[in-house]
N, C-alpha and C positions, 0 to 999 in steps of 0.2 A: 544567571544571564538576565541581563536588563528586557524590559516588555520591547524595548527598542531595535534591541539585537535579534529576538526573538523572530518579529516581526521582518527583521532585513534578510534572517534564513528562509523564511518563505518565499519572499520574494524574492531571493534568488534561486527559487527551484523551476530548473529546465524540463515539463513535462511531457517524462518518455520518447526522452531525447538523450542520447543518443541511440538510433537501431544497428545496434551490434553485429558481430559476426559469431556464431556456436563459441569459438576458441576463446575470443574477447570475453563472451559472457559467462564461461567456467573459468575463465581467469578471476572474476569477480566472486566468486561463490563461496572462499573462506571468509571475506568482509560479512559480507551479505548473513554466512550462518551465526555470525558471533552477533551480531544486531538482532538476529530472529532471537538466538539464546535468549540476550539482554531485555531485551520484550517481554517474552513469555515469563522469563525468571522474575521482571517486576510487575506482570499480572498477578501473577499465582499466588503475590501477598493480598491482593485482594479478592480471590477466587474463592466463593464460599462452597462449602463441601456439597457435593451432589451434584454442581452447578460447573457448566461449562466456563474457558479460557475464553472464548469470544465475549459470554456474557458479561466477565469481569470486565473486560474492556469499554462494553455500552454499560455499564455501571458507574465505569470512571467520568463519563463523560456527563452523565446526570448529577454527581457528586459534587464534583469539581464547579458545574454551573453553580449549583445550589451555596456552595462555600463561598464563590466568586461573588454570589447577592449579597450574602450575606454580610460578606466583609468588605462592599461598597463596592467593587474593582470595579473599573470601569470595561465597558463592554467591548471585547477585543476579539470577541470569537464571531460575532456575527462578519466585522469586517474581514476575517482570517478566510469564511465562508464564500463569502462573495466574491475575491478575489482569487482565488484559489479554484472556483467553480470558471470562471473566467477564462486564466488562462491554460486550465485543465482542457476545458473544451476547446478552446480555441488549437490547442496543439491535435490534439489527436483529429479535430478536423483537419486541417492544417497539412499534418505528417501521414495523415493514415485514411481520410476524407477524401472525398472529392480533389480538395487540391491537391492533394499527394495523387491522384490518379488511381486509387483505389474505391472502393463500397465498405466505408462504415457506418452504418445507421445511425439515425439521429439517438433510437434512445443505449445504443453502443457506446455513441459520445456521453448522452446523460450521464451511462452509468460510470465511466472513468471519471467524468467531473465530478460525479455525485461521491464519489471514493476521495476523491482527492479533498476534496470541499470539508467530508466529514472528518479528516486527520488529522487537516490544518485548522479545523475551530478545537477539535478536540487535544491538538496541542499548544495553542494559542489561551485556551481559556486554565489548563491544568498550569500554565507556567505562569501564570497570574497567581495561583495561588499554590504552588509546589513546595510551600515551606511548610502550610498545614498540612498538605496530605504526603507526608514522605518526605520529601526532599529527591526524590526523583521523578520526571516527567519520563512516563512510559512511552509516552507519544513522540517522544526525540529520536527515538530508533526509527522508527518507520520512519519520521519526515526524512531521515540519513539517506534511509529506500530510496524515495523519490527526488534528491539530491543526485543518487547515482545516476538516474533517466529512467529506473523499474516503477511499473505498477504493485504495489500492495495489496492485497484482496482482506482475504480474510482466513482467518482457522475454521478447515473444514474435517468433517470424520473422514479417518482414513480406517478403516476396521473398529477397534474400541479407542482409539485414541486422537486426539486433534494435533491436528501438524498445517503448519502454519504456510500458503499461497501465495505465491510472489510471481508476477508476470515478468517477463525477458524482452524488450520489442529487440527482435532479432531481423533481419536480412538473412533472407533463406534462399536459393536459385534466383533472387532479381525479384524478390518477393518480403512483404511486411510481415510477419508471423509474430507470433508469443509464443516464448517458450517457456511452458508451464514448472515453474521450479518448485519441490514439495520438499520442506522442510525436511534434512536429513540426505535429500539428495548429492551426489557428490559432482553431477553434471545435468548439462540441459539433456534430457533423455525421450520430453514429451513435448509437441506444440500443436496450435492451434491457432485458428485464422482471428480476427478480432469481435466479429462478432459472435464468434461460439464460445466466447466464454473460456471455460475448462473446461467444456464436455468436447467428445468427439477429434479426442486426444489421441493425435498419430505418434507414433513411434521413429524415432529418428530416423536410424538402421534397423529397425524388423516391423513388418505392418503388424503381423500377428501379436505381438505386445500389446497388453490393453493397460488401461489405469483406467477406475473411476473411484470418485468422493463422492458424499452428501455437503 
């Protein structure tokens, strides 16, 4: 893929748009798992032993810069950053904000644009130089995520093992929600209002159902 094209898949990402209905967004969730696969599967070649799957990830993205210096590339991630922080905030303001007629805190908003900001330099700058390291940009999967209108989080423990966080913006009773999707799940089973994160994750159909990560 040309830096040109690259750069035209960003910009065309709708963020956390569309807010789904439960059925719409389990109709999504074999896409979705084969992407989380394809991810994790081209971390794991650079996952050093002992050493966590997120890590590998903020490893690629210091790598990747340092290779992009090296071999002159022009700088394509800072503006992939700022645009991307852009209209990251602006949507979730927007949709989910004040103007949508809801409460999401400002730094609620920070933190969706500050997510979205870091996938698009960190796929903007690996695909500048993706012929040294690999031949594949691990960072294509997710930007796919956020193509569909999901938030991407991060791999958190779930017991001994990391399983990869993908936000849902759902329409619930006349209401904006996330539904918290954990890698392996076969449905939205858990959600949560915007500013809470993943924690304090209700249960669809049973309150008494709990889930918590680190």
């Amino acid at each position: 893929m040309s830096q040109t094209q690259a750069d035209s898949k960003l910009q065309s990402i709708k963020y956390f748009n569309p807010s789904r209905s439960v059925q719409e967004a389990n109709s999504l969730i074999p896409k979705v798992e084969d992407l989380v696969e394809k991810y994790q599967k081209t971390l794991l070649t650079w996952k050093k032993e002992n050493d966590t799957i997120q890590h590998a990830s903020d490893l690629l993205w210091d790598l990747a810069r340092i290779e992009a210096i090296k071999s002159d590339k022009q700088n394509t991630w800072d503006a992939a950053w700022n645009f991307a922080w852009k209209e990251a905030s602006y949507a979730a303001r927007t949709n989910f904000g004040w103007y949508g007629n809801e409460f999401v805190s400002g730094e609620t908003v920070k933190d969706a644009a500050r997510d979205a900001a870091k996938y698009a330099a960190r796929y903007a700058v690996f695909e500048s130089v993706k012929e040294k390291l690999g031949g594949v940009n691990p960072f294509e999967y997710v930007i796919e995520l956020y193509l569909m209108g999901l938030r991407p989080t991060y791999f958190r423990k779930m017991g001994d093992t990391e399983q990869f966080v993908i936000d849902f913006p759902l329409k619930l009773d006349g209401k904006n929600v996330l539904g918290c999707y954990l890698y392996g799940d076969k449905e939205i089973s858990f959600t949560h209002n915007w500013i809470e994160y993943c924690t304090n994750l209700k249960h669809l159909n049973n309150p008494d159902t709990k889930r918590s990560f680190v």
